[in-house]
Structures are given as structure tokens and as C-alpha cells.
N, C-alpha and C positions, 0 to 999 in steps of 0.2 A: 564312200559313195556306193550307192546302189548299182550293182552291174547288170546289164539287162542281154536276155538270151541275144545270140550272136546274131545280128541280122533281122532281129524281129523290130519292129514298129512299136513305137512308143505311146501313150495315151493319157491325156486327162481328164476328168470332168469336173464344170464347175458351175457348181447348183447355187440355184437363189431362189426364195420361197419356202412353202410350207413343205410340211412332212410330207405329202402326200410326192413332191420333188424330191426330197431327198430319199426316198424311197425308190421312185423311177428311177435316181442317178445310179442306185445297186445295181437296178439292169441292166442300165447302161454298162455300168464296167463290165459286170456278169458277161454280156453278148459281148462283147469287146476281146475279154479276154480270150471266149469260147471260139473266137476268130483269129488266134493266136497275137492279139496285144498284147504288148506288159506295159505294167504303169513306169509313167516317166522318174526318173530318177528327182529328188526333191533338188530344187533351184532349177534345171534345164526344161526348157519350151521341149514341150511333147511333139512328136508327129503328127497326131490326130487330138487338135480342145476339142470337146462338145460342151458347149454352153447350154445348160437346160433351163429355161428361164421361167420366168413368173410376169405375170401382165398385172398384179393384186395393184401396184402401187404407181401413180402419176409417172413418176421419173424411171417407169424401167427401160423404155426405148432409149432412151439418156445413156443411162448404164451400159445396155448392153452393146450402142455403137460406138462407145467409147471407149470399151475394151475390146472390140474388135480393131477398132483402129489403131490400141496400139500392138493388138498380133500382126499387124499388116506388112511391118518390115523383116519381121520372123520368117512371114509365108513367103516372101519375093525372095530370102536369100536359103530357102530352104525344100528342094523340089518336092523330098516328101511330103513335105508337113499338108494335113488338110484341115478345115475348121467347118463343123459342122453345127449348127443350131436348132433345138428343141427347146418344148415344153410348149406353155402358154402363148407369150408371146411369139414365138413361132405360129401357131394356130392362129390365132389373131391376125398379123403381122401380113405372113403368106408370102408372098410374090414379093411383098415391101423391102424384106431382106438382103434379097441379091440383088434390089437393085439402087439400093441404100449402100450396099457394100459387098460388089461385085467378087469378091476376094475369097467369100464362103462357099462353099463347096457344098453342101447338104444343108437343105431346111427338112425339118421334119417336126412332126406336130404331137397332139397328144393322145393320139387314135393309134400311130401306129411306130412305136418307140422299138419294136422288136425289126423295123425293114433297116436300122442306121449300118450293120457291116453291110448288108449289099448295095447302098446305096455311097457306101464310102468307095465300097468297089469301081462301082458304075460310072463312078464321078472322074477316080480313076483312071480308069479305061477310055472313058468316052473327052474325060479333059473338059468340061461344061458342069455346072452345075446343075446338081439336083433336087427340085422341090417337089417334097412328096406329102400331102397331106388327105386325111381320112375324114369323113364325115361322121363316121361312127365308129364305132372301137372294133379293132381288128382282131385282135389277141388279146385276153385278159391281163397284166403285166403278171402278176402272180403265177402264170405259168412258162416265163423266163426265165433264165437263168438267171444267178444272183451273186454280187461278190459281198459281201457283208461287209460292212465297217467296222462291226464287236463281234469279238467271237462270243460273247453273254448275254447281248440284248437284241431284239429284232422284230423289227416292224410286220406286221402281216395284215394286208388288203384282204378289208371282208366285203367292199364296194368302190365303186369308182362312179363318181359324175353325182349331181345335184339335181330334184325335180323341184326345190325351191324355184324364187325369183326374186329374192335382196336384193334392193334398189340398187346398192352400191358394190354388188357384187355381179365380177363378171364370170368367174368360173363355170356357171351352168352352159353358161354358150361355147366353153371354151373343152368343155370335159365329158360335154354331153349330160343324157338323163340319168338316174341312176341305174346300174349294172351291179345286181347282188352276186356273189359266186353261192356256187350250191354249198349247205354246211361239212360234208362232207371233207369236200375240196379244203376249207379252209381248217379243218380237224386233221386233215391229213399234213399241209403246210403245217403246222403245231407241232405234229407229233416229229416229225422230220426235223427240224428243227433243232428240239428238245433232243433228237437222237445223237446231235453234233455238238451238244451240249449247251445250249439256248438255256438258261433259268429267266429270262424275264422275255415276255411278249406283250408287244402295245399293237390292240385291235386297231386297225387304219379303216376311216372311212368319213366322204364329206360331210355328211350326216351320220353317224355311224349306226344311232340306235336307230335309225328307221330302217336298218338291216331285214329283209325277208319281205318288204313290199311287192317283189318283184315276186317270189314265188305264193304269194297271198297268206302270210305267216305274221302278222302283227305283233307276236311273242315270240320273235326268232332269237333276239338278240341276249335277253335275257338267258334263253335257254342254251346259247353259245358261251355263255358265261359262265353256268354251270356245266357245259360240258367239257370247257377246262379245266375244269378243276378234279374232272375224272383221266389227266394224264398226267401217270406218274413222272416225274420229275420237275414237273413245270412247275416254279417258288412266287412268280408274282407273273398278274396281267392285269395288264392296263388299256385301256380306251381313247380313245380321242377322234374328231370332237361330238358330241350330242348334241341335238340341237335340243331347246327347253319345251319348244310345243310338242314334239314326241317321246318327251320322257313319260316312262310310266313307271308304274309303283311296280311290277315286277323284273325292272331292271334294278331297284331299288333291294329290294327283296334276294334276289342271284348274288350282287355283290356283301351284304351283311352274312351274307348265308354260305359263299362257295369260298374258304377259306386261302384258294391264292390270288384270290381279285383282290388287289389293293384297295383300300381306304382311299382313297384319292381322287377327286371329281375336278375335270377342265369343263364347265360348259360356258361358254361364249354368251354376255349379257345382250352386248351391243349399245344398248341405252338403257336409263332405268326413266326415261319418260313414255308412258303409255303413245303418247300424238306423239314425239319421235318415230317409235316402234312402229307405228301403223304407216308411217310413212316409208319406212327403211321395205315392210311387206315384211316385217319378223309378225309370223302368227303365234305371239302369246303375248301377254301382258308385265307388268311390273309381279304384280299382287302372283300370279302364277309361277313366275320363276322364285320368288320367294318360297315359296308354298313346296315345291321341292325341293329346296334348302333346307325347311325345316323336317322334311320327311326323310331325308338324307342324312341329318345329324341323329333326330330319334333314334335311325335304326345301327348309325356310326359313326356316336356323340367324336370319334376321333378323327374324324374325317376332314380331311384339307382338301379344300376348295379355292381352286384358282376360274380365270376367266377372262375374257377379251372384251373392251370397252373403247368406240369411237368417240371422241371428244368435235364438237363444230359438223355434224352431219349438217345438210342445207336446211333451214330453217328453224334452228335449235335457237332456243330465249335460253336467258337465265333461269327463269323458272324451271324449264325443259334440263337445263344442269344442274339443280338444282337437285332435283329429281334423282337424276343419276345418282349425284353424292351422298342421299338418303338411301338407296338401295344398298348403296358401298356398304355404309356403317352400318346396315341392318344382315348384309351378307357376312361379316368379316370374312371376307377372302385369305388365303394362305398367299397371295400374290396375283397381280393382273397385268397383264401386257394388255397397254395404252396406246393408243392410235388416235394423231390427227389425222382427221378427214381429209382426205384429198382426192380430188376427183378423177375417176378410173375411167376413161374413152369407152363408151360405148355402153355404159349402165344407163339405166333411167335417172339416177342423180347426179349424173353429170349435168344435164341441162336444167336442172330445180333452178327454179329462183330462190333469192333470200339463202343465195352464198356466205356464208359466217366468214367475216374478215381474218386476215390471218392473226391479226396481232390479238381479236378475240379467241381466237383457239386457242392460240400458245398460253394466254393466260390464264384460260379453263384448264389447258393439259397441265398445268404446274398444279393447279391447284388441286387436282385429282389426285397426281400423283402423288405430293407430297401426302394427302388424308391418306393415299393405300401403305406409305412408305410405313406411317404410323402405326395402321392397322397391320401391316406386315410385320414390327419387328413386335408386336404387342403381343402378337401373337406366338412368333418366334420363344417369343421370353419365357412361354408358357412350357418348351418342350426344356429348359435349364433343370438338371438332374435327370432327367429322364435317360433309361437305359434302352436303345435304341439297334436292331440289326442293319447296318448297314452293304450298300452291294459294291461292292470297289469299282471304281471307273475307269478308265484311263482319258487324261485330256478335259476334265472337267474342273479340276482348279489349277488357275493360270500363275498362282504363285505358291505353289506347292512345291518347288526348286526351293524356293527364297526361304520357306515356311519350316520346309523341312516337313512338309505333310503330305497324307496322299488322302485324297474323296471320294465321295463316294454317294449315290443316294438311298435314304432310307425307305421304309416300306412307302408311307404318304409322300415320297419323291421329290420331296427339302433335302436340299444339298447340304453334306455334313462334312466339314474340313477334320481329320483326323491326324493325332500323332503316332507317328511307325514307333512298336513298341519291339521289342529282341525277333518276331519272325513277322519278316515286312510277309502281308498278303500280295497277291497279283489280283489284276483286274478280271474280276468275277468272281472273285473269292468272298464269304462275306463274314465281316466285325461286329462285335458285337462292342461298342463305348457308350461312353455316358457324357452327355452333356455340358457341357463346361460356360459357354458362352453363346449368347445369339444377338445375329445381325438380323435388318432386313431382310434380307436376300439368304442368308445363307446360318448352318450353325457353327458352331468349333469343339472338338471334342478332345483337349489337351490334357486329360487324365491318360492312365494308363489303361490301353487295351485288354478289354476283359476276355476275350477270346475270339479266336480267328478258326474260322471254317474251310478247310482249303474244300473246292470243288469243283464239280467236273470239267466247268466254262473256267478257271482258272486253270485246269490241264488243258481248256480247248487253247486258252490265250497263248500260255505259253510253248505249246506247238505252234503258235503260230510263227513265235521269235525263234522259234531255234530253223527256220527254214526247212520245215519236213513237208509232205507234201498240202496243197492248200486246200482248206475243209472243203469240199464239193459242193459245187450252187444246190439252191430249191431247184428242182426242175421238174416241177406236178403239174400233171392235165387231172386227168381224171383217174384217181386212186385205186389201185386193185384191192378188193376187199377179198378172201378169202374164206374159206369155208368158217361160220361162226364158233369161237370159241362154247362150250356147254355157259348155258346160261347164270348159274352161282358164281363162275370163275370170271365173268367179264366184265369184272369192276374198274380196271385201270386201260392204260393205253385207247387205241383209235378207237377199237370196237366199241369198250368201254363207255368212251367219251360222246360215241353217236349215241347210244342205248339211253343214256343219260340225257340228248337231246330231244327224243324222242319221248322220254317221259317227262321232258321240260323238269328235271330237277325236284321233282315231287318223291324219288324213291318207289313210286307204285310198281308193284311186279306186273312185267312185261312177260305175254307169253312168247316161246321162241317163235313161232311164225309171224308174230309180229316183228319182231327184232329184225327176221329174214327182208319182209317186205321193208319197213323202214329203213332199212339201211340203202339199199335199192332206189328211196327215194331219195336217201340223202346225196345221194353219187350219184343222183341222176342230172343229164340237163334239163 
């Protein structure tokens, strides 16, 4: 059992939702710890839950009173213990919480996730609960501190908040408008990163590719893409999610072109009925989202593509499904995460008329899902023989004991079950196997391992297990750039990587006084 420093306070957090939560819950631990917490020992109730929640789904109030009620005989026989709630539903929720369940100690919302140690203090001290919520974003989260969950992979916020308005989404009210960080900022998080031994980074944003609206750069994002690819050591970066009305061909063009962006495309359909779509307020069409599918394979015939599709939105016919099922088979997707409709308090589709009964969704969601399961392992079948590098995982296949395997995902980010051959890899280390079998869901690679790469994020992992000291949060404002390297020499790292932002990935020579001023701009607010 894990022994925890003498006298210090315990903590856990327990996230539900999107990436963009499990992201926040890094800070949360980050500021936690930075307040001297340590995480609770596995099986024992922590001193301090923080529940960070999500509002996306009908039943989350459900949820999350339900396991508050059962901390509730924890906290009465426990003086420490405190229980504090964030995220969405927090935001939302407000005042409702404590008095729904007087028991919580701290609401806190999604504006101001870095006040939770002084407001655990306060609460504390003062013995009363604390609800603290922000109208508008306080502090960036990216410039928090951070406790990582992989010492290999890791998430980085290039924005936060939505200036959509999805019928069925309630996030823009919940997150605010969108809030770009300057490219700088987000090249320096990168390189930081990468210095602790990061090889793989997934750009974080509600929108992501509409990155640089806020500073008047409509081709920001693309040129973030290439200017990853000007820092050394970084092996793969990934995106998530785009929306389809602001893709354009020069984010197309970054990823064929910048050779550590993965092959790999998450963009979210929602419906493939045009009168669905206009109703949802998704601004593009059927015919358009196709249309980048096929300019995405043109340019990376290898390219897996996954996506998110609601099944019973309010007024959806057969035809309207229809519809969908035909974009399915025209897209072949690498995999889609499926969703019944269910109505979210306080969207404008909540109150639509011509609610799809339930037992018609369930039977449209089978039937979707089964046509993707198809298209999924059809697909799958296609990668059998293929010689593939793999990134070791840890925690990604759940019968990997039983199997006698350890997984891992590939460059297009298909999970690939492998056999440990004479030197087992660690997690971040990466394989090189070959194909053996394919599921829907997943590959199996039961030949023998053709070679293994040990690297740096598998020395970072395993400092981790040997209890040495623990890799140091991100904790970036605004990056000190110093005097510029001569300009022949600044092909790699931060410098490198702005220089390359600023010529947007074209290679054209930059004279140095532009270099000086652009950089300037890039670190500015």
C-alpha cells in the first residue's frame, strides 16, 4: 500500500466528460499537490474528492448526486475530509449544489478552476461552504500547474470556450466564447513538454481549427501544425476536435506535409441529413463534410478517420437516418462514437417538438452501429500484414494480464494488442510488429516483435516507478524568449518552431528583423 507523507492530506479527483475535463482534472491535481496534497492511497476515501463534472448528458445531475450521497457517511465520520465540485455542471448548477447537498464544501466552476486550494482553505476556516463561480475565464488553465497522467503523451490547450451555437449543445454557455492562447505560449508548453520527455501531443480545443480567430489569423492553425514539426523530439501530434465548416485545405496541406502530425482525422459529423444539420445550427452541409474527406485521403490515401454521430435528434424521419447511413458508407470511418439524443436542460433542443421516441432511437442506434461495426472491422482487415510502429501504453488493453500482451497505439491511433517478445518495452517506448489479426475495434500483433526502441518518455516512465523525484508541472505564462539564435541555425526547438510559424510552413527566408519583431508578436498578449 501506498504510504502518504506524514500528516499531509489526501486527495482525489474524479472526472467525467470530454477531454477538455480530463485535462482541467491535470490541474486540478497539479494545484493540489502544489498546496501540499498527495493522492490518496488506491481503495481508501481521500480527504479532499473533487468531482469535475460534465453537464453534456440528461442524467449528469443524477450521477453526480448520487455519488455524493454516497461520500456523505465518509464526510460525517471523517472531520477532514472535504468534497468539493467543479466543472460544467458546477457552472450550470450554482447555488443548486449546496443546497441539494448541503455536505460539499466548495462549488467552483469553469472560469476559475485554479481559486479550488484557497477556497478549500476558506471553507476550512470559515466551516460554511464555498461557492465561487466566474463569468468569464480567470486564468488560462494552461498556465497552471500540471500533474500528468503519462509521462509520453499529453494534452495541450490551444483554446477554450465555443462561439458556435449547437442546438444541442450546452458548452458555449458553460465555457464561455472562445479564448485563443498566443502561438508562442502554446510552442513554448510543446517544447517544455517534449523537454520532460513528451513524444506524443494532442492539440486541445472546442473547436480547435478555428484557432487564431481571436487574434485575426484565420491560418493560425495550420501554421501551428507546422511549427511542430520544427521541435526536435516531438514523434507524433494530434488534434482534436475540428469542426467541418472551418476546415480548410491548408490544414490539410500542414498535416500531409509536417511529418510528426499524424494521419489521423476525429471530426465530429453530427448527422449526415442536410434539415437535420440546419436544425442542430451545425454550419456546413452533407455534400461539404464529404468533400473534405475526400481531400484528406487525396493528400493521406492512409488516413483514419473517426467521428461523432447523434442518432433521434428532435425531428429526425427515417429519411433524415437515412441520410446519415449513406454518408456512414461513403465516409468509411476508422470508428465513430454514437450517441442517443438526449435532451440537455437549457439548449434550444430541449424544448423542439417532434421528440423521437425512445424505442425509435434505440432502434436507429443499433442499426448504425452495427453498419459502422462492419465498416470498422473492414477496414481493420485492411491493415493484416502491415508493419506498423507502435507507442506502448500503459492501461489501454484491459486483458493484457490474461493475453499475455502489452498495447499500444499506432501512428493513425488504432489500438494494437502485441506479443512481449525477449526485451518487454515500457510505456513510451515504441515497436515496431506486424499484423497478425483485426477486430472491429482493435488490432492483434502475435508475430514476433521486430524491434523495439527504447526512449526518452520510456526513461521518463520509468523514473516514474522507481519513486525519484516527480517530473515538474507545465507552469508557463508568458515565455521568456531570449536573444535570437543566428538565423541558418534556428531550424529546430522554440525559436525554430515560431520562425516556422511565422513563415506559415512555406520555408521562405525570413530576414532576421523580421524573426526579432515576429517573435514579439508571438509572445505578445
Amino acid at each position: 500500500m501506498t504510504v502518504t507523507q506524514e500528516g499531509a492530506r489526501t486527495y482525489e479527483v474524479r472526472t467525467y466528460g470530454c477531454q477538455m475535463n480530463v485535462h482541467d482534472s491535470e490541474r486540478l491535481s497539479g494545484l493540489l499537490e502544489e498546496a501540499g496534497y498527495v493522492p490518496a492511497p488506491d481503495g481508501e476515501t481521500a480527504d479532499v474528492v473533487v468531482f469535475n463534472t460534465c453537464a453534456v448528458r440528461e442524467n449528469a445531475d443524477n450521477r453526480l448526486y448520487g455519488n455524493l450521497g454516497h461520500l456523505r457517511p465518509a464526510k460525517a465520520g471523517n472531520p477532514r475530509m472535504q468534497i468539493a465540485v467543479g466543472g460544467c455542471l458546477a457552472q450550470k448548477d450554482q447555488g443548486e449544489i449546496v443546497r441539494r447537498a448541503p455536505w460539499v464544501d466548495v462549488v467552483f466552476g469553469t472560469h476559475n478552476i485554479g481559486s479550488l486550494p484557497v477556497l478549500l482553505e476558506r471553507a476550512r476556516i470559515e466551516g460554511e461552504s464555498q461557492v465561487e463561480l466566474k463569468e468569464s475565464l480567470e486564468v488560462f488553465p494552461s498556465t497552471l500547474p500540471t500533474k500528468r497522467e503519462s509521462a509520453y503523451a499529453a494534452w495541450v490547450s490551444v483554446s477554450v470556450g465555443c462561439n458556435n451555437t449547437c442546438t444541442f449543445c450546452i458548452v458555449p454557455s458553460l465555457r464561455g466564447k472562445e479564448k485563443d492562447r498566443r502561438p508562442g505560449d502554446v510552442l513554448a508548453e510543446v517544447q517544455a513538454l517534449v523537454d520532460q520527455g513528451v513524444l506524443e501531443v494532442t492539440l486541445l480545443g472546442q473547436n480547435v481549427n478555428t484557432y487564431g480567430v481571436e487574434f485575426g489569423d484565420r491560418l493560425a492553425f495550420g501554421k501551428l501544425l507546422r511549427s511542430c514539426g520544427g521541435i526536435e523530439g516531438l514523434e507524433r501530434v494530434r488534434f482534436t476536435s475540428p469542426h467541418p465548416a472551418a476546415f480548410t485545405d491548408d490544414v490539410i496541406a500542414a498535416m500531409a506535409e509536417t511529418p510528426n502530425v499524424m494521419h489521423q482525422l476525429h471530426m465530429p459529423l453530427q448527422s449526415g441529413s442536410d434539415r437535420v444539420l440546419r436544425a442542430m445550427r451545425r454550419s456546413y452541409r452533407a455534400e461539404r463534410y464529404l468533400g473534405i474527406i475526400e481531400r484528406v485521403r487525396a493528400a493521406m490515401p492512409d488516413a483514419a478517420i473517426s467521428t461523432d454521430i447523434i442518432v433521434g435528434f428532435p425531428g429526425e424521419t427515417e429519411e433524415d437516418f437515412q441520410a446519415t447511413l449513406d454518408v456512414v458508407r461513403q465516409s468509411r470511418f476508422a470508428n465513430a462514437f454514437t450517441f442517443q439524443y438526449s435532451i440537455r436542460p437549457g439548449t434550444p433542443a430541449a424544448t423542439m417538438a417532434d421528440q423521437v421516441p425512445k424505442e425509435v432511437v434505440q432502434e436507429r442506434y443499433e442499426r448504425l452501429v452495427a453498419l459502422q461495426e462492419e465498416i470498422s472491422w473492414e477496414e481493420n482487415k485492411k491493415q493484416v500484414g502491415r508493419t506498423l510502429e507502435v507507442l506502448v501504453a500503459e492501461g489501454e488493453g484491459r486483458k493484457d494480464e490474461a493475453t499475455r500482451r502489452l498495447s499500444g497505439r499506432a501512428a493513425d491511433n488504432r489500438l494494437v494488442h502485441f506479443a512481449v517478445g525477449d526485451e518487454t518495452p515500457r510505456p513510451g517506448d515504441m515497436v515496431t510488429v506486424e499484423v497478425t489479426y483485426a477486430a472491429p475495434h482493435h488490432l492483434v500483433a502475435d508475430g514476433a516483435v521486430l524491434g523495439v526502441r527504447r526512449t526518452r518518455a520510456g526513461d521518463a516512465w520509468e523514473a516514474r516507478q522507481g519513486g525519484g523525484a516527480p517530473s515538474p508541472g507545465v507552469l508557463l505564462g508568458m515565455p521568456t524568449i531570449g536573444r535570437p539564435a543566428p538565423l541558418p541555425a534556428a531550424t529546430g526547438g522554440l525559436l525554430g518552431a515560431l520562425i516556422r510559424f511565422v513563415e506559415g510552413g512555406t520555408g521562405s527566408p525570413v530576414p532576421p528583423s523580421a524573426v526579432s519583431s515576429a517573435v514579439s508578436w508571438a509572445v505578445s498578449g
